[in-house]
TIMARVO-157441 format. One line per field, with one value per residue: y, z, x of N, C-alpha, C in turn; residue in one letter; residue number from 1. Coordinates in steps of 0.02 Angstrom, whole numbers. Each point is the difference from the previous one (the first is absolute). Layout:
N
n_yy = c(Y;...)
n_zz = c(Z;...)
n_xx = c(X;...)
ca_yy = c(Y;...)
ca_zz = c(Z;...)
ca_xx = c(X;...)
c_yy = c(Y;...)
c_zz = c(Z;...)
c_xx = c(X;...)
residu = c(A;...)
num = c(NUM;...)
This chain:
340
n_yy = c(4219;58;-5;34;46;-32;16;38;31;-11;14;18;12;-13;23;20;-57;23;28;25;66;52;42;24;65;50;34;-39;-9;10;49;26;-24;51;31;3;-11;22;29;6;27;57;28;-3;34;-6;-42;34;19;-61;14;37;14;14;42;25;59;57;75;7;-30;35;65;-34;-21;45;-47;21;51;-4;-12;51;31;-21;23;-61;2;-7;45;-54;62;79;45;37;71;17;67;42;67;19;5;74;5;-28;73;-15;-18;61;39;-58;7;72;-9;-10;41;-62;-35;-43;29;30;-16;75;-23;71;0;69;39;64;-4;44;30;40;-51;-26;24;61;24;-46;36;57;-5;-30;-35;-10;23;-3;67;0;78;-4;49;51;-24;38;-41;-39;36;-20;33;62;2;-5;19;22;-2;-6;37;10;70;-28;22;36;49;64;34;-89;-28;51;-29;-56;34;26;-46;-19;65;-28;-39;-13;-40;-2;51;29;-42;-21;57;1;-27;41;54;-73;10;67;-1;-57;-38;64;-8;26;65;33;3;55;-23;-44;54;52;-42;-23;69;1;47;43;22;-5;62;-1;48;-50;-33;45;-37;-67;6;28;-44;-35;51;-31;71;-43;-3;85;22;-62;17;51;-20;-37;44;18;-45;-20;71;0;56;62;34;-54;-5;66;-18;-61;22;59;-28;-15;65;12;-66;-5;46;-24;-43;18;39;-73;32;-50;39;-5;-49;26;32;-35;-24;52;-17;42;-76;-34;-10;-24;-21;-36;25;-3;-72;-1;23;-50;-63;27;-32;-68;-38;0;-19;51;35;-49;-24;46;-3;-42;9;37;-35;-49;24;29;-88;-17;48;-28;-58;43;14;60;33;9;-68;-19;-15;-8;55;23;-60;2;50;2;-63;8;72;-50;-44;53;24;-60;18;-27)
n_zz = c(-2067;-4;59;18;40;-13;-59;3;22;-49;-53;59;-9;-64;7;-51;24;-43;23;-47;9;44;-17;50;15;25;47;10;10;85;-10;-68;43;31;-26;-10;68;11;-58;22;67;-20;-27;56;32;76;-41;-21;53;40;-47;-18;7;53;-55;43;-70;-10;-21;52;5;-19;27;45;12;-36;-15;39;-29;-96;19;30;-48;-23;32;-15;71;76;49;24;-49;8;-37;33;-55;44;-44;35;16;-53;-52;-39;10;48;-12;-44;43;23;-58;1;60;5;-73;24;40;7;-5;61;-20;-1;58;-33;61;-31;35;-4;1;12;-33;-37;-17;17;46;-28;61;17;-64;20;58;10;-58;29;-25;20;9;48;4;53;2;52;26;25;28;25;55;-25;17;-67;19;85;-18;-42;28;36;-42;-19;43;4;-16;-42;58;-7;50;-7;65;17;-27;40;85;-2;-21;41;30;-16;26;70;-32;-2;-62;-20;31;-20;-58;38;8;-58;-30;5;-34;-41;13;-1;-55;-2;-2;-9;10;49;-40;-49;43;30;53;-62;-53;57;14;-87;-19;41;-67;-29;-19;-62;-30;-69;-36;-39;65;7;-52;21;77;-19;-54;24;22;15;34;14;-84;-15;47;-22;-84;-15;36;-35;-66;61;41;-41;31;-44;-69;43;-3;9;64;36;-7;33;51;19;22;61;15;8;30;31;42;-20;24;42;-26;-8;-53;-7;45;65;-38;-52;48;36;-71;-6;76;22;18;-49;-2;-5;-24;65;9;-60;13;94;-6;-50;17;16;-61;-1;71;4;-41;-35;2;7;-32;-44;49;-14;-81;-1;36;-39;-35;20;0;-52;-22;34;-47;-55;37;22;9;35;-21;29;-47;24;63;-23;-2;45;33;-39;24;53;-19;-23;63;25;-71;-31;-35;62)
n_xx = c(-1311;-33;20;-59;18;-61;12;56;-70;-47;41;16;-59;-15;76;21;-23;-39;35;64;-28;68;-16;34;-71;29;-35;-58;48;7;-46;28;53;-70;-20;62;17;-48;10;45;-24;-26;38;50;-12;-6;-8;-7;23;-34;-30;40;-47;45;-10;23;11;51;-33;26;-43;-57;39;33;-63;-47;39;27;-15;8;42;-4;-28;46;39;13;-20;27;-33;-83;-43;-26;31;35;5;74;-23;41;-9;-61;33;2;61;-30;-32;44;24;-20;26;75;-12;-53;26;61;-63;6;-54;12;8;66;-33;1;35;13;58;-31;17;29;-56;9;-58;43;-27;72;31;-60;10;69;-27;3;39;39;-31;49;4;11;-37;47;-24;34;-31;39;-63;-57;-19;-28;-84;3;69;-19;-70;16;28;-51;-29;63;0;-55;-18;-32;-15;-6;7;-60;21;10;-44;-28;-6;-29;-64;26;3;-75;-12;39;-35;54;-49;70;20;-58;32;50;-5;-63;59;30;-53;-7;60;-8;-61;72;-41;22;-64;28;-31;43;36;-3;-24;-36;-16;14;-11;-7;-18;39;-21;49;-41;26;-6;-4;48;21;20;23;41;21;-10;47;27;-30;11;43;-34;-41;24;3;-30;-33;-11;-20;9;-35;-12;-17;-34;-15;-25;-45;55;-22;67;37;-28;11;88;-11;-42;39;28;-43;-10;91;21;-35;27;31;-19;-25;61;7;20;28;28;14;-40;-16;-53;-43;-31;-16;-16;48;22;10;-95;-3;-45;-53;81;-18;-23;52;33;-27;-28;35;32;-51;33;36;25;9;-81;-41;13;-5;-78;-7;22;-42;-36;38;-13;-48;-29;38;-33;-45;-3;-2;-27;14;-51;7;-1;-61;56;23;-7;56;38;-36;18;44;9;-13;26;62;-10;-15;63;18;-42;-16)
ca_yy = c(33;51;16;61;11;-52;-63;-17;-27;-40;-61;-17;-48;-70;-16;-68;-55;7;79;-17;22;46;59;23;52;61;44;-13;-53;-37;-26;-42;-45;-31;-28;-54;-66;9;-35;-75;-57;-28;-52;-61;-42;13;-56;26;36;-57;-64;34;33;85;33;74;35;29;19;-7;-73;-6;36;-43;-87;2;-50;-14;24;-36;-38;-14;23;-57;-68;-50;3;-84;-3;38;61;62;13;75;19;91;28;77;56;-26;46;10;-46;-67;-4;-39;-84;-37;18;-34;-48;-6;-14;-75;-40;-50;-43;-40;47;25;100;41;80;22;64;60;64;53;-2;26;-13;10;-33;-61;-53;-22;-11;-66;-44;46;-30;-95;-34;-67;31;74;58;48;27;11;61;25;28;-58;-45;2;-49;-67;-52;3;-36;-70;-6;-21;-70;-35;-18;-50;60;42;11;54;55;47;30;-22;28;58;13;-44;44;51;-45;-8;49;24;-62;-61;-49;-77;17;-22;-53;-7;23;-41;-81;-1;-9;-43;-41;44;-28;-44;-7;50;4;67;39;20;96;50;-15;-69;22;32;-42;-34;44;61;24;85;25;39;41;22;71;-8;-5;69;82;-39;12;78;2;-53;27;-50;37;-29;-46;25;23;-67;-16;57;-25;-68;41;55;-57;-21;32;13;68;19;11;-50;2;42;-12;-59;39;51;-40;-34;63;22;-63;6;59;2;-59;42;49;-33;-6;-57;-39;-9;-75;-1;67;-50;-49;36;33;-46;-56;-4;-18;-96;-56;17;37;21;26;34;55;5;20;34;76;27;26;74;67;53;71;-11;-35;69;15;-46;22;79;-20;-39;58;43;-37;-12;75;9;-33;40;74;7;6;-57;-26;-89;-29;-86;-1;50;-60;-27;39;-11;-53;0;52;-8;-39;18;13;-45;-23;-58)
ca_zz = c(19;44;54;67;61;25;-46;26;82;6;-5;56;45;-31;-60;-38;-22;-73;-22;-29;24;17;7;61;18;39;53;91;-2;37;-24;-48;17;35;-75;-44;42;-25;-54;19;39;-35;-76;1;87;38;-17;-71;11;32;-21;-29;-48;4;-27;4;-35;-5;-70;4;-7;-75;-57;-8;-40;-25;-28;74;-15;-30;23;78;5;-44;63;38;61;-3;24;-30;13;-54;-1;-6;3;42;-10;32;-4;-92;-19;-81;-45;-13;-39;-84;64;32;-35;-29;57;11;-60;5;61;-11;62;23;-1;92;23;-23;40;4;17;-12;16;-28;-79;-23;-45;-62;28;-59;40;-16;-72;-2;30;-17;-61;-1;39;29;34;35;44;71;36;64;6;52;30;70;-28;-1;46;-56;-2;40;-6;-21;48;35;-24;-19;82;45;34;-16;50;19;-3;-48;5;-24;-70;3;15;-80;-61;21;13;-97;-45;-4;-3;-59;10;37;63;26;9;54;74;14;13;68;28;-15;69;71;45;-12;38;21;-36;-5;-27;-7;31;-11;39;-4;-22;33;37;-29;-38;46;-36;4;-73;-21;-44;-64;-36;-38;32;11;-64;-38;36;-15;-69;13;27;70;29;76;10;-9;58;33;-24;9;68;-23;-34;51;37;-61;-33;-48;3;-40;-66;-46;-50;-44;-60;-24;-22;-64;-80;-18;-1;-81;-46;6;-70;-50;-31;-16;-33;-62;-37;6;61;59;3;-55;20;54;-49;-5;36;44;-25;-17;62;4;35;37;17;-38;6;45;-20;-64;42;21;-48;-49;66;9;-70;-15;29;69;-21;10;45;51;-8;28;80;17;-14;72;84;6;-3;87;58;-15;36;64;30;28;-23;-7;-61;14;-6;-64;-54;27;-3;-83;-22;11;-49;-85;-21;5;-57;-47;-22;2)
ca_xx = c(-62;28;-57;21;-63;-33;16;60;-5;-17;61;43;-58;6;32;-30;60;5;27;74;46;-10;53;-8;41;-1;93;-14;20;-16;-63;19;24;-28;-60;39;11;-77;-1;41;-29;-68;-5;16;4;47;60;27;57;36;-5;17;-57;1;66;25;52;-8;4;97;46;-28;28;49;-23;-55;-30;-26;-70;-13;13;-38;-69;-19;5;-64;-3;10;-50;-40;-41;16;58;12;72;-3;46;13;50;-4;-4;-9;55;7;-72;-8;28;-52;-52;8;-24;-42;-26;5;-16;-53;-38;24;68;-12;-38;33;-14;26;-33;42;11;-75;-10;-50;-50;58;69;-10;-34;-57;-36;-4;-47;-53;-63;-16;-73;15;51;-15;49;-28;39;-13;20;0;-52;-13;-48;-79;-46;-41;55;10;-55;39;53;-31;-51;56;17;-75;-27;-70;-5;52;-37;-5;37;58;8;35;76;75;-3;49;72;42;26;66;58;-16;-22;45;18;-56;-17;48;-33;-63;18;19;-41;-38;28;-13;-58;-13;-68;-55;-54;-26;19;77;-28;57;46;38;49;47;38;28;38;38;21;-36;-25;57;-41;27;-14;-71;-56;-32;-15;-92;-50;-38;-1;-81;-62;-24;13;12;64;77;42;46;75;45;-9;87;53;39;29;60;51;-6;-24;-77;2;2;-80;-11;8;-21;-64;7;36;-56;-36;21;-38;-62;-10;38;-40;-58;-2;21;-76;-12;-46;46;16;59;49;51;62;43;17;74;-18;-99;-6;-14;-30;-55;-14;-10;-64;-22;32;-42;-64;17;4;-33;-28;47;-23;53;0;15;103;24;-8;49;48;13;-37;37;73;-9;19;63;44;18;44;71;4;50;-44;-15;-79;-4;14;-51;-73;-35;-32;-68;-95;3;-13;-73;-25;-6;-21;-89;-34;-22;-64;-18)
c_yy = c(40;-18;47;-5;-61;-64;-29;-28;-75;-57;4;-31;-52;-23;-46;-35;-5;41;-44;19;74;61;47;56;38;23;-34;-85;-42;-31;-68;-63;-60;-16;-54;-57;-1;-47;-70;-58;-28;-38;-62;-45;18;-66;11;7;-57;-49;28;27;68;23;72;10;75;47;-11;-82;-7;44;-53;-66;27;-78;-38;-15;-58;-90;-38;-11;-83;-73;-44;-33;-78;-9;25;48;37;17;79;22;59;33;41;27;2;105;13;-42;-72;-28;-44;-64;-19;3;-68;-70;-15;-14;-81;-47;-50;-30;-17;56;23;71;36;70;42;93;53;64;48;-6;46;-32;-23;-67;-62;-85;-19;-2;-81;-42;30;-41;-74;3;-43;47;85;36;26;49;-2;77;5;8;-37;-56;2;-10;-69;-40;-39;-75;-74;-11;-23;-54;-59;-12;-29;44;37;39;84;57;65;18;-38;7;69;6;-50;34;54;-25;-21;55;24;-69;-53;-51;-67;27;2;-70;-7;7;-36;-75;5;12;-24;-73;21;-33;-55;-43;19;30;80;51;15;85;34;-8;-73;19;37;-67;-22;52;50;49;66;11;72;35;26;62;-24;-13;61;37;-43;22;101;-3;-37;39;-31;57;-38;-49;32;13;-82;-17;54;-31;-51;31;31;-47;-18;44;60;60;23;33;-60;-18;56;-13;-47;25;8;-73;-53;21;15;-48;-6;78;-22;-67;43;44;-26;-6;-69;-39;-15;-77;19;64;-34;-42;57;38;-32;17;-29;-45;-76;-31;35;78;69;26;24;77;69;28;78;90;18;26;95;46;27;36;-17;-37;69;44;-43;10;71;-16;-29;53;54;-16;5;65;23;-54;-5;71;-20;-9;-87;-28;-73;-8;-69;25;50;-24;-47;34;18;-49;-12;27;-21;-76;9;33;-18;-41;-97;-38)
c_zz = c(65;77;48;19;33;-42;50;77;-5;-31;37;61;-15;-68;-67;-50;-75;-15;2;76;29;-1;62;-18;38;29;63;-18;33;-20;-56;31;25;-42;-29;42;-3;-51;-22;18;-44;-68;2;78;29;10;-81;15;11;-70;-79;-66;-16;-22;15;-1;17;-59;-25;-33;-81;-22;-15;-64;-19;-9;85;8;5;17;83;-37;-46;26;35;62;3;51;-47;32;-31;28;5;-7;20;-20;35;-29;-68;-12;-78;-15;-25;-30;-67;41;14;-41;-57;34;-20;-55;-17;59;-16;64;8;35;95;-8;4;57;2;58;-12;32;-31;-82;-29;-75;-90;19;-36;31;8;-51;-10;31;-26;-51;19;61;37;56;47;14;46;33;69;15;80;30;61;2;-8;41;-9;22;58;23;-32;40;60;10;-24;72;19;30;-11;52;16;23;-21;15;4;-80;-34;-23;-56;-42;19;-12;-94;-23;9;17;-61;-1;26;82;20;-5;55;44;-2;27;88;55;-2;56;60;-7;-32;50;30;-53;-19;-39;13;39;-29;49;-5;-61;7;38;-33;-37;40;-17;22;-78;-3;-37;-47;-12;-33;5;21;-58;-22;41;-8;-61;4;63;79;46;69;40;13;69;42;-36;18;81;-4;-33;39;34;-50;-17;-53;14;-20;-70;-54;-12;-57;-66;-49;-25;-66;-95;-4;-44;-94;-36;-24;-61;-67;-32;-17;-48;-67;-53;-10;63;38;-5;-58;38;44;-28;-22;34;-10;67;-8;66;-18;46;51;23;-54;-14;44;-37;-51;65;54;-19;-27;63;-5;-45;-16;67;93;11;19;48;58;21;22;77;14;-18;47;51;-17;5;86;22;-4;32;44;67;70;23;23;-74;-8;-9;-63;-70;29;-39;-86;-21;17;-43;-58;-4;22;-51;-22;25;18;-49)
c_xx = c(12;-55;2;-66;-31;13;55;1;-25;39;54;-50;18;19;-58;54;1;43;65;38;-24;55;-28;75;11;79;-36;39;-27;-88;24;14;-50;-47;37;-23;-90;-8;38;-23;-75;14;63;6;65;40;38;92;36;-12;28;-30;-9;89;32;52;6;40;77;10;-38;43;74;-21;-64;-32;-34;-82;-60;12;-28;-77;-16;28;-49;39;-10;-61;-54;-22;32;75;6;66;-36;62;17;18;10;2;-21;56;-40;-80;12;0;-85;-94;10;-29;-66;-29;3;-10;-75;-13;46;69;-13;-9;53;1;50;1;62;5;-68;13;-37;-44;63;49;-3;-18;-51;-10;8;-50;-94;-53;-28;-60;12;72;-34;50;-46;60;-10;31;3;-35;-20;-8;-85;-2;-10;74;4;-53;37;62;-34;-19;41;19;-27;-17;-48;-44;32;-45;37;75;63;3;33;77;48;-6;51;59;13;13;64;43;-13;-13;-1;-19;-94;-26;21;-55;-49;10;17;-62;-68;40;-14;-72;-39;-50;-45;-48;-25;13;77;-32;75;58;46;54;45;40;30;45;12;26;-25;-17;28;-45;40;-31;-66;-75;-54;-2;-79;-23;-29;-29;-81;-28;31;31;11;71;39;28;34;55;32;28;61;41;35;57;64;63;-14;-14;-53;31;0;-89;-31;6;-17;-75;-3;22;-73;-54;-6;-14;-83;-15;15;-41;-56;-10;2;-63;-19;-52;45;53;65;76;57;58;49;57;85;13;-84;-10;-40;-64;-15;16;2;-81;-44;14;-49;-58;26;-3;-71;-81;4;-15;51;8;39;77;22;12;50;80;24;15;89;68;-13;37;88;28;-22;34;93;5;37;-44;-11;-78;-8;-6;-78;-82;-12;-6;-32;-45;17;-12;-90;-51;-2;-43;-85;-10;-17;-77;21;-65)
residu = c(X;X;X;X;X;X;X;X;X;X;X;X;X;X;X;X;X;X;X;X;X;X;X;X;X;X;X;X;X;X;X;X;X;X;X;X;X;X;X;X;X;X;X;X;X;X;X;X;X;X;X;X;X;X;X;X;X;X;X;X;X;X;X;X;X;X;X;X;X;X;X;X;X;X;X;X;X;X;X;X;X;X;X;X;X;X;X;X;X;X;X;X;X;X;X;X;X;X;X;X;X;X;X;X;X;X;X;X;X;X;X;X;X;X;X;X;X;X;X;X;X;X;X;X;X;X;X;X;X;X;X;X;X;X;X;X;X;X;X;X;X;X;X;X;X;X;X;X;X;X;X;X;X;X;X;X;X;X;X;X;X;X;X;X;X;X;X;X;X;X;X;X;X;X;X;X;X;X;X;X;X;X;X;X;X;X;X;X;X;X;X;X;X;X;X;X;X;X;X;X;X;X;X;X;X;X;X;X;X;X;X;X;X;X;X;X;X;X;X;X;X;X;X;X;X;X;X;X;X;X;X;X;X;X;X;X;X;X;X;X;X;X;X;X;X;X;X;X;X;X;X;X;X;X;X;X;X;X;X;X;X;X;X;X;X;X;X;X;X;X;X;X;X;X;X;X;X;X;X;X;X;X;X;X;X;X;X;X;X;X;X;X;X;X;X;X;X;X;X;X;X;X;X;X;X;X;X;X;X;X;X;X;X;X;X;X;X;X;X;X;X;X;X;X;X;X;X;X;X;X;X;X;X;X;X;X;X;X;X;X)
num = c(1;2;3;4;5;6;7;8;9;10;11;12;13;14;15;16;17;18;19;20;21;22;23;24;25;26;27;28;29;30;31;32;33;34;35;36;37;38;39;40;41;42;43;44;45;46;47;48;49;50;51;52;53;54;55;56;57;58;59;60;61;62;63;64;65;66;67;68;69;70;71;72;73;74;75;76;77;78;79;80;81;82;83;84;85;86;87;88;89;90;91;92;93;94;95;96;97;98;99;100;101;102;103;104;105;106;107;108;109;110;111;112;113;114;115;116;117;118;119;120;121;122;123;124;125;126;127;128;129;130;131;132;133;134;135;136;137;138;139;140;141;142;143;144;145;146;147;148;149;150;151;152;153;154;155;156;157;158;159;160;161;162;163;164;165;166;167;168;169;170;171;172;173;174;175;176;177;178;179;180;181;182;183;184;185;186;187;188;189;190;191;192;193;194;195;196;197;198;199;200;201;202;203;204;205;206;207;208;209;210;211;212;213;214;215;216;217;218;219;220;221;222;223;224;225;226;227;228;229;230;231;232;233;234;235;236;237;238;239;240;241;242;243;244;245;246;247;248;249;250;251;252;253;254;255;256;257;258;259;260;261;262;263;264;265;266;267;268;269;270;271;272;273;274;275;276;277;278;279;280;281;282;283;284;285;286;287;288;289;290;291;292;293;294;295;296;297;298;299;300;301;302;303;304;305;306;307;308;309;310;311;312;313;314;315;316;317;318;319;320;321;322;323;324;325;326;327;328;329;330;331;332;333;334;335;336;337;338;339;340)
């Protein structure tokens, strides 16, 4: 059984112990790893490992003994309570192995976690897990974290308490770091105010995360692409600090731009245009994307596009120019087109 969006939030809230098992996917590993140890801890305890209840293999040692498998998952444990096998690193090869698992998996049998790499809709791996009612799939994709994750992390601390603008700011800090690594920080700074009663401010999280916030290309093609005219001149601001050429934005612009056209132009509708795209585009941010094109339109994509091939044919002149401020004031321009 397939889960995403909120289904999926809400069974990493709280696993449910009826379920066989799990297939965990994506390329954010580090997230994966951490949903794995998530899910772990909830359906068998953080004494599972010591009391040997807990089994981890990886796909290398099933392509050597397939019968490994089968064998861990039907094994009875000399301690009582539930039992878990963890697979890694599972690929298509070893889809007939585990689509053979999950057919011959009965009560009593041990929890089935497996995790993988990126899969697509065509991937045999999931077709083994996909049909059974008793077995899930979750992709974990590249993306930030939630607000809804950040909020359970919290509250898993003993931090319910936080104000607007510390809130803010972790919400910053999850968008350019990973999950294991904000867990980190919140733990660290749920010690910083340990007996202290008072709201979490902005200043109790700079103490604990000494960090400079780093700004991604992407971060700004979303922020012209949603209207957020007020954001662009501060990233543009870290993009600078970093290094980053104003031509490499241009261009990046420009392939966001063509994307967005080209979904759009799809008689189908932007969502099928995007599956089409190469490489196709996957999960949440697929459907940021969708909402985007169908923000935009043809006429005004177009327009954009003219605006962004202008800016690169000056910022290829000979002519000497603040490069920087002249994909400012383009970037400003294309993102006060679009109809908020």
């Amino acid at each position: 059984m397939k889960l995403a969006g909120a289904k999926a939030s809400a069974f990493f809230a709280k696993p449910d112990k009826s379920c066989a098992g799990l297939l965990i996917f994506g390329m954010d590993t580090e997230k994966i790893n951490v949903r794995r140890q998530e899910v772990t801890l909830a359906l068998v305890g953080d004494t599972a490992q010591d009391e040997m209840r807990l089994t981890r293999m990886f796909a290398a040692d099933l392509r050597k003994d397939p019968a490994l498998l089968l064998d861990a998952l039907k094994a009875q444990g000399f301690f009582p309570g539930p039992r878990m096998v963890v697979v890694e690193g599972a690929t298509d090869g070893l889809a007939s192995l585990f689509e053979a698992a999950v057919s011959e998996w009965e009560h009593g049998d041990a929890y089935l976690i497996v995790t993988a790499g990126s899969l697509n809709a065509r991937s045999k791996l999931r077709k083994a897990f996909e049909p059974s009612q008793k077995f899930y799939t979750i992709g974990i994709y590249d993306d930030p974290t939630r607000p809804e994750e950040v909020d359970k992390i919290l509250a898993d601390a003993g931090m319910p308490s936080i104000s607007t603008e510390a809130k803010k700011y972790l919400m910053a800090l999850a968008r350019d770091m990973g999950l294991g690594d904000l867990k980190q920080v919140i733990n660290k700074l749920s010690l910083y105010k340990l007996n202290d009663q008072t709201a979490v401010e902005i200043a109790d999280v700079e103490a604990c995360a000494p960090v400079t916030l780093d700004a991604d290309i992407d971060d700004i093609l979303h922020i012209i692409s949603e209207a957020r005219s007020g954001e662009v001149g501060t990233t543009l601001s870290r993009l600078a600090g970093q290094g980053v050429n104003p031509t490499a934005l241009c261009i990046g612009a420009m392939r966001h731009f063509r994307l967005l056209h080209a979904a759009s132009c799809d008689p189908q509708g932007p969502d099928v245009g995007l599956s089409r795209a190469r490489p196709p585009v996957f999960g949440p941010r697929k459907d940021r994307l969708v909402r985007q094109a169908r923000a935009w339109g043809n006429i005004r994509l177009e327009k954009a596009l003219s605006e962004l091939m202008d800016t690169d044919l000056i910022l290829r002149s000979s002519k000497p120019m603040p490069a920087m401020a002249v994909v400012e004031r383009t970037f400003i321009r294309l993102a006060m087109m679009r109809p908020k």
